[in-house]
Backbone as CSV, one residue per row, in Angstrom:
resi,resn,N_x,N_y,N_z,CA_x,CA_y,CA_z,C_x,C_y,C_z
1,UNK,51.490,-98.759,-51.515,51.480,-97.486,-52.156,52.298,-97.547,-53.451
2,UNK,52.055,-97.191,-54.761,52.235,-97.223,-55.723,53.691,-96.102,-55.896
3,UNK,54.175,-95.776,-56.886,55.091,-94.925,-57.555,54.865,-94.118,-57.922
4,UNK,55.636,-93.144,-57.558,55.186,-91.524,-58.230,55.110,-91.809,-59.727
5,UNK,54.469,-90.813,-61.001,54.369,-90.995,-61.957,55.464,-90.428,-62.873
6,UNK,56.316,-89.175,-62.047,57.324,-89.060,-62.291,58.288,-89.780,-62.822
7,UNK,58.381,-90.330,-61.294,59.720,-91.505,-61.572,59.698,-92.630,-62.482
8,UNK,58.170,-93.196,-62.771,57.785,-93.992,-63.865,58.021,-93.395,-65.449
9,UNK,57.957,-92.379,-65.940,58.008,-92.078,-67.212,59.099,-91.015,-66.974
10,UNK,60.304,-91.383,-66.780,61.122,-90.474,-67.270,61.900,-89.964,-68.655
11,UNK,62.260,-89.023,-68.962,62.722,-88.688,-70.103,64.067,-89.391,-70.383
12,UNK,63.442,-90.113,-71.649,64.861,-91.279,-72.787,64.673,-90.618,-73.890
13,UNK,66.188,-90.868,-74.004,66.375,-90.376,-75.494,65.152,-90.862,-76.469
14,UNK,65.130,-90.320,-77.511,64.298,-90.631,-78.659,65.365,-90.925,-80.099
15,UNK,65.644,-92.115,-80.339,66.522,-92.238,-81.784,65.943,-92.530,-83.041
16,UNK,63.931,-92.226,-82.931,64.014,-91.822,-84.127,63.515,-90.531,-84.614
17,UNK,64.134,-89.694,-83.948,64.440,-87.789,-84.578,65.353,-87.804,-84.862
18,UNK,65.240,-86.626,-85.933,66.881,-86.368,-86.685,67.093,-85.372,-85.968
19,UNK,68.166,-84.918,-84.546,68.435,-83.552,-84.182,68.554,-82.577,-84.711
20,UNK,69.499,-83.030,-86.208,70.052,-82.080,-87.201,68.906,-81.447,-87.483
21,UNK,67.744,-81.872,-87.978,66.381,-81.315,-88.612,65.728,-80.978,-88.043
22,UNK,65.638,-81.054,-86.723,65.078,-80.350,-85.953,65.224,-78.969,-85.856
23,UNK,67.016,-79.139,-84.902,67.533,-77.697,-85.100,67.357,-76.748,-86.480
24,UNK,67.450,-77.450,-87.799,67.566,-76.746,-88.793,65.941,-76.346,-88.802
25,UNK,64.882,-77.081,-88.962,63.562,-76.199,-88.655,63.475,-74.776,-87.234
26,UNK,63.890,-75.319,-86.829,63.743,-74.583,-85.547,64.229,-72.958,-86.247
27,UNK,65.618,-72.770,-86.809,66.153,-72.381,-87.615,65.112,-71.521,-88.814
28,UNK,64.952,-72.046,-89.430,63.806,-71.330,-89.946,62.414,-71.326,-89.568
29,UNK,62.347,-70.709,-88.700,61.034,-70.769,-88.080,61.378,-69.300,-87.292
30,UNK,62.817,-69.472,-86.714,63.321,-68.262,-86.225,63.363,-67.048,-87.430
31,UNK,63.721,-67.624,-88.021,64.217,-66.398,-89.627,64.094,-66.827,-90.770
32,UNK,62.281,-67.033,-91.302,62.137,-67.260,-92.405,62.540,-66.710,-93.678
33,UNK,62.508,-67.452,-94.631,63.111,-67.115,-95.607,61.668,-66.027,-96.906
34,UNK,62.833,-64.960,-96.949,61.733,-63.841,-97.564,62.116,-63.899,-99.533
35,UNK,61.151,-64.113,-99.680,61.080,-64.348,-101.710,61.137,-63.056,-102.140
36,UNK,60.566,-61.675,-101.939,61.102,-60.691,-101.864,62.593,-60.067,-102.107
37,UNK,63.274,-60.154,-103.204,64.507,-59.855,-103.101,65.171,-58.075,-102.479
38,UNK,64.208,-57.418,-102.754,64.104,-56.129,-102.449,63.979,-56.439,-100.618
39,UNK,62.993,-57.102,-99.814,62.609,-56.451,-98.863,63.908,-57.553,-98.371
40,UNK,64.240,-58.462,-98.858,64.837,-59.629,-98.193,66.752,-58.407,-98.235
41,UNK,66.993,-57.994,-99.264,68.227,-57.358,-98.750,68.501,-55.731,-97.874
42,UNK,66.918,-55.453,-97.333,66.904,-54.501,-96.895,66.286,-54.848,-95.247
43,UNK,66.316,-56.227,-95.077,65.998,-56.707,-94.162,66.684,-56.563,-92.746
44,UNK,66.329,-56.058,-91.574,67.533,-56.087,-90.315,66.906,-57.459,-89.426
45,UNK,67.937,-58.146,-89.407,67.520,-59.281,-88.377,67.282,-58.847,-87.197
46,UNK,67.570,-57.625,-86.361,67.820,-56.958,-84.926,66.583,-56.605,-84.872
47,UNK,65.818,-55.961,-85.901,64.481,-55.795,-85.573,63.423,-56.504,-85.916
48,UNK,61.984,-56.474,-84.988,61.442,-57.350,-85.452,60.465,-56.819,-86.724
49,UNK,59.741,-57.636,-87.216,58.966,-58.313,-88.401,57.953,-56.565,-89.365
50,UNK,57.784,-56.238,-87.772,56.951,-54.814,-87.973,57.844,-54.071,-88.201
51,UNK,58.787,-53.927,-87.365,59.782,-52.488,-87.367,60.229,-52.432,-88.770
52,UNK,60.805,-53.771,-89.419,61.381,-54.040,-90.671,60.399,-53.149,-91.625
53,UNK,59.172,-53.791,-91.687,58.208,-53.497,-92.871,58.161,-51.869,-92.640
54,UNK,57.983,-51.420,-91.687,57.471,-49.882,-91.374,58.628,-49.059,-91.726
55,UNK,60.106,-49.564,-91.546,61.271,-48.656,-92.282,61.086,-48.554,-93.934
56,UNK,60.454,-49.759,-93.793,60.179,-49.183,-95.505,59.202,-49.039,-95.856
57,UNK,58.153,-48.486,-95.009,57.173,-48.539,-95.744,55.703,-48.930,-96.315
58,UNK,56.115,-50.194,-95.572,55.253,-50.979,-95.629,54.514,-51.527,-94.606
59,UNK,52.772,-52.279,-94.968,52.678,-52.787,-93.515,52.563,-54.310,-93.278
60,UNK,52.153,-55.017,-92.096,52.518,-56.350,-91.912,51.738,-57.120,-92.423
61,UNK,49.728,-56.433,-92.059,48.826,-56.947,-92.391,47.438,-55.471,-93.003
62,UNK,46.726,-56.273,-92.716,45.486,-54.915,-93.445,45.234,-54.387,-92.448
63,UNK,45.229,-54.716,-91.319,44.837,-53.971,-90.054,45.664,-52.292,-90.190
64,UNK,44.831,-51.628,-89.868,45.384,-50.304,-90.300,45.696,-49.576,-90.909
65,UNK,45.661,-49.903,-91.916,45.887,-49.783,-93.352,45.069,-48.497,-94.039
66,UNK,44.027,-48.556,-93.606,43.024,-47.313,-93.738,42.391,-46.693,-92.656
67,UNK,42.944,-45.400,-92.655,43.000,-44.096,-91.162,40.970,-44.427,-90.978
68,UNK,40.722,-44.860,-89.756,39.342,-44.510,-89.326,38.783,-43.540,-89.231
69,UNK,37.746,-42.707,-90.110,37.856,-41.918,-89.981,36.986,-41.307,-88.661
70,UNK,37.165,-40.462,-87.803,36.280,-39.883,-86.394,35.837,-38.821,-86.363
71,UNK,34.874,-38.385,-85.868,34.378,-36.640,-86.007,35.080,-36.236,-84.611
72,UNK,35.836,-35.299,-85.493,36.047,-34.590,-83.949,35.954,-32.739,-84.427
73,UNK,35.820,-32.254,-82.863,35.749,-30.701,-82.734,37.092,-30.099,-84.297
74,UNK,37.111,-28.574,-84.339,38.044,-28.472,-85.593,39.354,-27.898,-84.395
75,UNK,38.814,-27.573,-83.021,39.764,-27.260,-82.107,40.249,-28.123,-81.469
76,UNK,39.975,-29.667,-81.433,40.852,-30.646,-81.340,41.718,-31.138,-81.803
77,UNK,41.778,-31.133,-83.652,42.349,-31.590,-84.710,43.536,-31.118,-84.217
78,UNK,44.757,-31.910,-84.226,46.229,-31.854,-84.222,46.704,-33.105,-85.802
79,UNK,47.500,-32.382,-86.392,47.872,-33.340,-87.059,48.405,-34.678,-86.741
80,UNK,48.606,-35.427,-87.507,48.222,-37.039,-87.275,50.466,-36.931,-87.826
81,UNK,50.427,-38.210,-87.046,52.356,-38.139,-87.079,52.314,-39.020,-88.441
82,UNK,53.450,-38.441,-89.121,53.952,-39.252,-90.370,54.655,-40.464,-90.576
83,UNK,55.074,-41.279,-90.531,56.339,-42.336,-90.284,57.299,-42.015,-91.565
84,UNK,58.294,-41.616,-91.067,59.019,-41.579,-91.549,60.120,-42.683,-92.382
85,UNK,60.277,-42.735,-93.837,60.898,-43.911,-94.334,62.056,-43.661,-94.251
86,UNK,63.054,-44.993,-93.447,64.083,-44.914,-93.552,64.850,-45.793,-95.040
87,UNK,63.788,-46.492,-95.840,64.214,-47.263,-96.949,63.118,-47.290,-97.792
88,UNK,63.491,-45.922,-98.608,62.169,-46.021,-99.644,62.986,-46.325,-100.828
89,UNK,63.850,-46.480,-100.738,64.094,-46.868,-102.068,63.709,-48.962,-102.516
90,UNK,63.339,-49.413,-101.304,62.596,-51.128,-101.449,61.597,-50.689,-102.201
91,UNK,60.486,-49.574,-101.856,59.534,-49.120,-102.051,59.583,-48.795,-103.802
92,UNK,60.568,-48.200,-104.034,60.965,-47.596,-105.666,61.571,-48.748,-106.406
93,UNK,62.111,-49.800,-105.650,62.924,-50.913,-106.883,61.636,-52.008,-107.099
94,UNK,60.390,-52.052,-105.811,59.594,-53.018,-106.338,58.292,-52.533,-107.280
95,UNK,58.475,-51.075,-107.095,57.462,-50.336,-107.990,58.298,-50.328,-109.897
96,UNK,59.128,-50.359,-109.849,60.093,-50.308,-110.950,59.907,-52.098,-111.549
97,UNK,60.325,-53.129,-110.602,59.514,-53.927,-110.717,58.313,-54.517,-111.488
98,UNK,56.997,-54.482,-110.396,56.242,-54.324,-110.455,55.877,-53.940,-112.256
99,UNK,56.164,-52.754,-112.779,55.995,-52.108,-113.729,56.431,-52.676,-115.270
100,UNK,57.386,-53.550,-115.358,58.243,-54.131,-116.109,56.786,-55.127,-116.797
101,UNK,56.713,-55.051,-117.857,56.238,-56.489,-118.516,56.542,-57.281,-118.244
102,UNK,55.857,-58.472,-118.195,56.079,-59.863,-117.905,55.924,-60.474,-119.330
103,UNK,56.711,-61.954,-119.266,56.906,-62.445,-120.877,55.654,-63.352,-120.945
104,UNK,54.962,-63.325,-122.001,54.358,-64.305,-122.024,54.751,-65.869,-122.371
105,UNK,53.894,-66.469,-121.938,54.601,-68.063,-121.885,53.990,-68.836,-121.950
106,UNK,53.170,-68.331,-122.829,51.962,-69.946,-123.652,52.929,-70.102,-124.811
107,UNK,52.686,-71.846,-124.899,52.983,-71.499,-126.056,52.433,-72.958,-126.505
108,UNK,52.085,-73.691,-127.645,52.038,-74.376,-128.688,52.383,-75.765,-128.867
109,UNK,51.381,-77.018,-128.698,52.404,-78.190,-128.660,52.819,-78.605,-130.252
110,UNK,53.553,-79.512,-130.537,53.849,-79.782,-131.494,52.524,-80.440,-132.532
111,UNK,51.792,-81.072,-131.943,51.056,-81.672,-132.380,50.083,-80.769,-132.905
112,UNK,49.508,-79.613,-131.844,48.994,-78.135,-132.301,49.208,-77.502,-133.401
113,UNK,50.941,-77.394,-133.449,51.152,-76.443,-134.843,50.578,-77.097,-135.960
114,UNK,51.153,-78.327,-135.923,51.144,-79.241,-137.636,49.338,-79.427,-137.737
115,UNK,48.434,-79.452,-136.757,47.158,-79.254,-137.295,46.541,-78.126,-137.456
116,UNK,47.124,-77.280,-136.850,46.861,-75.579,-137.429,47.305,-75.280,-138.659
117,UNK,48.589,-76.372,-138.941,49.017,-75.858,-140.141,48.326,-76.361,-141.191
118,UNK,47.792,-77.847,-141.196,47.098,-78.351,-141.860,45.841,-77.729,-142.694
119,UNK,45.054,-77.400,-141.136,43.579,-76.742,-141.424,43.654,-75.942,-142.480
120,UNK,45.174,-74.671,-141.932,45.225,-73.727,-142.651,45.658,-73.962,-144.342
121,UNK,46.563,-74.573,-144.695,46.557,-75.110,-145.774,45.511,-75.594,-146.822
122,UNK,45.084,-76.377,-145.691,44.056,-76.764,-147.063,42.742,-75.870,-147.020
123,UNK,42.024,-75.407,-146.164,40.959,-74.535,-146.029,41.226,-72.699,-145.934
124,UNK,42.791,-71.938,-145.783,42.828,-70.995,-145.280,41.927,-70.116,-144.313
125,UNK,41.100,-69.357,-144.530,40.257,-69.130,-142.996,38.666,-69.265,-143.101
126,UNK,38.372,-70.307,-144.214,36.995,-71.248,-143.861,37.158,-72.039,-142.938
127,UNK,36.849,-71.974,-141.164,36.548,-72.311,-140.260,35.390,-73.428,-140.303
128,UNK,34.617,-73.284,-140.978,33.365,-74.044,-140.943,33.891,-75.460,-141.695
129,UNK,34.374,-74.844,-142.827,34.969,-76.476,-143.505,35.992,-76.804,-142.675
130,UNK,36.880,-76.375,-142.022,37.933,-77.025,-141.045,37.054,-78.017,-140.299
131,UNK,36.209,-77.068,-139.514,35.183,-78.082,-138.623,34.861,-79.802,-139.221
132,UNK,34.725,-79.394,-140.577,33.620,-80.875,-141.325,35.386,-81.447,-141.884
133,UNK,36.767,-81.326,-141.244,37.626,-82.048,-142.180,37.491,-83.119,-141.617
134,UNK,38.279,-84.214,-142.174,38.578,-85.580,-141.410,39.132,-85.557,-140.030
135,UNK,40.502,-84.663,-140.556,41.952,-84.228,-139.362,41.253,-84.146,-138.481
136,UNK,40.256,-83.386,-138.238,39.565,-82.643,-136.739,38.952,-84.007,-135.947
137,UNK,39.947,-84.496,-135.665,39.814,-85.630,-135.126,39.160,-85.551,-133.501
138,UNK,39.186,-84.364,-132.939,38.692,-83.788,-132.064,37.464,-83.304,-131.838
139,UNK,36.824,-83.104,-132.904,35.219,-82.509,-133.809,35.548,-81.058,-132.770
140,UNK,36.729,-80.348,-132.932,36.015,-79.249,-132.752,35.469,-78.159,-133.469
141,UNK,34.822,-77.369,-132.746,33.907,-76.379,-133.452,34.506,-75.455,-134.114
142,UNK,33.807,-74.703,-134.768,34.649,-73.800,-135.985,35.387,-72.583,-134.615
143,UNK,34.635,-72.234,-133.814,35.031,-71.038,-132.757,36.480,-71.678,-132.137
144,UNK,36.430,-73.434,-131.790,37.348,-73.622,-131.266,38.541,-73.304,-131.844
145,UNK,38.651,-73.759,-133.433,39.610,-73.935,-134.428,39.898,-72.437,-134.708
146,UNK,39.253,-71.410,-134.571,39.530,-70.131,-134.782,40.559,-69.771,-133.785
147,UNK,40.511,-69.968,-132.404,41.122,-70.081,-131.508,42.356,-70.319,-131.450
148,UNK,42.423,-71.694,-131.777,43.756,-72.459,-131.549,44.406,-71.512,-132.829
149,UNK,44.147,-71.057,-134.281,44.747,-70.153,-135.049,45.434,-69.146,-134.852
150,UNK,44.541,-68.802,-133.606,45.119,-67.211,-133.446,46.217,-67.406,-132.254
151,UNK,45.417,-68.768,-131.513,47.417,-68.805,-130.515,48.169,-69.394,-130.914
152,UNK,48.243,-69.648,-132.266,49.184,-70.045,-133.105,50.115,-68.604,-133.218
153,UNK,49.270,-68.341,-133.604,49.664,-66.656,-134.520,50.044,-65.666,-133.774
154,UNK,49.742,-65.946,-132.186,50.004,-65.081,-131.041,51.670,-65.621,-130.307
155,UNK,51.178,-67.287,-130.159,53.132,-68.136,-129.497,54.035,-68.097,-130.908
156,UNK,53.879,-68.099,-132.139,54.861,-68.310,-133.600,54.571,-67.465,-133.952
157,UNK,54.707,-65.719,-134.327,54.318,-65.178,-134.710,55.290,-64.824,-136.238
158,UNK,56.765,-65.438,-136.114,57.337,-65.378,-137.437,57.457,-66.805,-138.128
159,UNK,57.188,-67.800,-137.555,57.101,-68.940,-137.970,55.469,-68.984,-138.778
160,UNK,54.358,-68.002,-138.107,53.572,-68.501,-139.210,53.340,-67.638,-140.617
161,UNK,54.210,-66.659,-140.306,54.313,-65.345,-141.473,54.933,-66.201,-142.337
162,UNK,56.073,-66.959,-141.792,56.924,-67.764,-142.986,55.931,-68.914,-143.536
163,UNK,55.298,-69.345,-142.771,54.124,-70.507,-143.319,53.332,-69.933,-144.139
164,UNK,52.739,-68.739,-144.155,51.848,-68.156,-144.731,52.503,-68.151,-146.152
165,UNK,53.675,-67.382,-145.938,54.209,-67.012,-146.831,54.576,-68.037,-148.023
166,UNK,54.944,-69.197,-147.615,55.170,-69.895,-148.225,53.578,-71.203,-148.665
167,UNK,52.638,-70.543,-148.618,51.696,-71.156,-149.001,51.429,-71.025,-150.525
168,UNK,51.514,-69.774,-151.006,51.156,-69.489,-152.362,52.138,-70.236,-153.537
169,UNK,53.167,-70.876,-152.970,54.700,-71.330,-153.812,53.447,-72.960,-153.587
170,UNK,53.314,-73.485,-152.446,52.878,-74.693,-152.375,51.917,-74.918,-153.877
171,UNK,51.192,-74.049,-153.714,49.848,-74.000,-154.290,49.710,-73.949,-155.465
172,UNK,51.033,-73.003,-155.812,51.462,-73.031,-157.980,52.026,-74.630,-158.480
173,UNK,52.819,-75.267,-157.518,53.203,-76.232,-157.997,52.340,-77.408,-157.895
């Protein structure tokens, strides 16, 4: 008669896990980390995931999100309960938020400007002859080169006023 299978595979250590990393996943897995700075300092660890979102306001997923609507009698109708916010102001700092412009952040490689600047120099806004220069080492099209002008003119917008500006001085001498 053979050996229980038990007693054959018993539990040995394992030395190649890191405990530390374990526990530390384990760790966040318990209490992920929220990018949210608003909901993340209005956060109660004591409650869970729903209760959190619903004090302020908010919900977990789409489920529910929009009341179904049902026919019923007009002598059934009882009003429907409100939830009450205990933290609307998460609600008001991410709408405040939210609302703020964002910067734009294209911008221009070096190599970009000095052939925008080029084009522009020697052709000012004949597009078509830009197209047929040598420089356009790229063959692009006159639409392209119009393009790259104007996000010139959109990421440098005082750097090319000063270029501009200083075109007509080039041009006397």
């Amino acid at each position: 008669m053979g050996k229980l299978k038990k007693s054959r595979n018993r539990n040995t250590f394992n030395y190649n896990t890191n405990k530390k990393n374990l526990k530390k996943k384990l760790r966040r897995k318990g209490k992920p980390h929220i990018e949210c700075p608003q909901i993340r300092k209005a956060w109660d660890d004591k409650k869970t995931a729903k209760q959190n979102l619903q004090d302020m306001g908010l919900l977990l997923g789409t489920k529910g999100m929009l009341p179904i609507k049902v026919k019923q009698d007009k002598q059934e109708r009882e009003p429907m309960e409100t939830n009450v916010l205990l933290k609307p102001y998460v609600i008001k700092e991410m709408e405040a938020e939210a609302s703020l412009k964002g910067k734009d952040r294209t911008t221009c490689s070096t190599d970009m400007t000095e052939y925008v600047q080029h084009m522009v120099r020697e052709h000012n806004e004949d597009y078509k002859a830009m197209a047929r220069d040598e420089k356009n080492y790229y063959q692009d099209t006159p639409k392209q080169i119009k393009r790259k002008v104007e996000l010139y003119k959109r990421c440098h917008p005082e750097e090319y006023a000063a270029f501009i500006a200083s075109l007509p001085a080039q041009m006397s001498t």
